[in-house]
Every structure is written in structure tokens, then in C-alpha cells.
N, C-alpha and C positions, 0 to 999 in steps of 0.2 A: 418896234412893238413886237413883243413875244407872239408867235403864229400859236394858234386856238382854234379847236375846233370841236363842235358838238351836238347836239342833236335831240328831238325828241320825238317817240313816237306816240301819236295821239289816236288808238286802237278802236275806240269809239267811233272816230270822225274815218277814219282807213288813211290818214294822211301824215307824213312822215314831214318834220320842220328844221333844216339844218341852220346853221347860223357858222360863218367863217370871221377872221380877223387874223390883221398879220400879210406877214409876204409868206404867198402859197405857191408850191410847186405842183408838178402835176403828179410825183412821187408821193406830194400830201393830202393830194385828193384821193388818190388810187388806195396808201392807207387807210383812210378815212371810210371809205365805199367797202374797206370788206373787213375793217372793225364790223361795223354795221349789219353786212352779210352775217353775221358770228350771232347776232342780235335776235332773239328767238320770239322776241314779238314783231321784229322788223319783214313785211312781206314786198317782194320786188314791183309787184303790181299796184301799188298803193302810192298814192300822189303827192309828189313832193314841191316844197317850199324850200327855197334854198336863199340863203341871205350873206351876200357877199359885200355888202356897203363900205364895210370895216375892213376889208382886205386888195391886199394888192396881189391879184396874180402876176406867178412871174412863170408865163406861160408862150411857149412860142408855137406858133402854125401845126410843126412836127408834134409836138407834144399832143394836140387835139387828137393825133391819126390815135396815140397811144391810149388816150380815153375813151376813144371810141370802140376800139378794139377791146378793149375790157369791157365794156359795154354791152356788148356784142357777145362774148361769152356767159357775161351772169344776168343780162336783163332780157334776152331775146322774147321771152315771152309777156312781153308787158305791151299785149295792144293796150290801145289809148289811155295809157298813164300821161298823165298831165305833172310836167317838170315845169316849174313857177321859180323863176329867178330871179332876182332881187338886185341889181346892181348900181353901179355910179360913178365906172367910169366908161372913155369911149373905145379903151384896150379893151374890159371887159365885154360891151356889147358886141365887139368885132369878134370875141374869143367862144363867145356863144350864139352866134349867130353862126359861126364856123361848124361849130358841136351840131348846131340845129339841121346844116344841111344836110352833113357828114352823117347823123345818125337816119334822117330819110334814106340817103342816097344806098346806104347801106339796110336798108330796110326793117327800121325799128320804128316802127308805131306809133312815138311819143306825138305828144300834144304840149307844145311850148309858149310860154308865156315870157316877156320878160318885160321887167320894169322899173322905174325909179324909185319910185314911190310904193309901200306897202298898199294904200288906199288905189291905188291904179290896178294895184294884180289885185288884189281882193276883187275889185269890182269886174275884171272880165274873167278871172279862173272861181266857176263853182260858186258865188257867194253865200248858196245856202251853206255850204259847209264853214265856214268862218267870216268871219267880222274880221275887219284891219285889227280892231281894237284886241278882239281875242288872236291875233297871232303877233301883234307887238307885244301882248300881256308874256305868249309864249317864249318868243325870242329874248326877252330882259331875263325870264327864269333862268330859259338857258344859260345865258353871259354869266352865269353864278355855278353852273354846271361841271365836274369834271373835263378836263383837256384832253380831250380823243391822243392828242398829238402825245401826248406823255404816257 
């Protein structure tokens, strides 16, 4: 499956909604994260939705130190932004749970959510700001979206 990736920012709500698919490196997230930067409605403190269900990271231990490290550079100022991930497998939860300690340990602020189920993370990150229903509506828009990765 061709790697895809894209995004939407909902300016209204202050919450940023990615959507992945495909075998992803950590080179195609690091792209992806500063497309986005480039993004002039996109702000670093605004809470994001990330949906990896459709994707296979192909990400190892070392590679998290490298995401966190960019991280670290262009997100330092984002107390309590709420990072909402979406996954489905148990490489992924292990790979973000790594990200989750790694970016405390290093002292960034996030607020992390992760889950299987859309209807799981809606219901504990924020539900006044979205319905499952309006961020599957958003994520299918996406999947019809431009390919960050091209």
C-alpha cells in the first residue's frame, strides 16, 4: 500500500486532525511535521488528532530519541496541548508510549491520549470539542485529500 499522509486544520475548533496509511518511517513523519510547520493556519499549540489505524510504522526505539528531538525544537512551547492517537497495533502502542515518556522526561507538557477506537478517544480527550461522528466525517474527507508525502 502506497504511504499517504494528510491532514486538516479545523481553525474553529483550535484542533489539528492527521490521518496516516502505508509503511511509515520516522523520515515520513519528521516530513510530514514540518510540511505542516510551513502551514500558516497550522499553530503548535493546538490539539491534535492523529490516526494511524491504516499504517504500519516501521519505526525502531532509536528513531523515537529522533522524534523527540525535533520535538523538542519546534514544539517546546506547547504546555498542555493534548496529542490524541489513534492506533491498532501493539508495535504502535509500545512506539507511543515510548514518545509519551520520552517527551515528559524531556520536559514537554503534552497531554496524551491513545486509543483504538475513535468513540474511546473522543469520549476521554475534550468531547465538547468533537463527536467521533464529526472526526470520522473529517478523517474520510481527508483519505480523498492531497498526499503530504508527494
Amino acid at each position: 500500500m502506497e504511504k499517504f499522509a494528510s491532514y486538516k486544520i479545523l481553525t474553529d475548533k483550535k484542533i489539528i486532525i492527521e490521518y496516516y496509511r502505508g509503511r511509515t518511517t520516522v523520515e515520513d513523519l519528521l516530513s510530514f511535521k514540518k510540511s505542516m510547520l510551513n502551514d500558516l493556519n497550522y499553530n503548535v499549540s493546538w490539539d491534535t488528532i492523529c490516526d494511524f489505524r491504516d499504517c504500519n510504522l516501521l519505526i525502531k526505539s532509536k528513531d523515537v530519541f529522533k522524534l523527540v528531538e525535533f520535538v523538542k525544537q519546534e514544539y517546546q512551547a506547547c504546555y498542555g496541548r493534548w496529542v490524541n492517537i489513534i492506533a491498532s497495533s501493539p508495535n504502535e502502542f509500545a512506539i507511543w508510549s515510548m514518545y509519551l515518556t520520552l517527551t515528559k522526561e524531556n520536559g514537554l507538557n503534552f497531554n496524551f491520549n491513545i486509543a483504538t477506537e475513535l468513540e474511546d478517544l473522543t469520549s476521554d480527550f475534550k468531547s465538547d470539542h468533537l463527536t467521533s461522528i464529526e472526526v470520522n466525517n473529517v478523517l474520510n474527507e481527508i483519505k480523498s485529500e492531497a498526499n503530504v508525502y508527494q
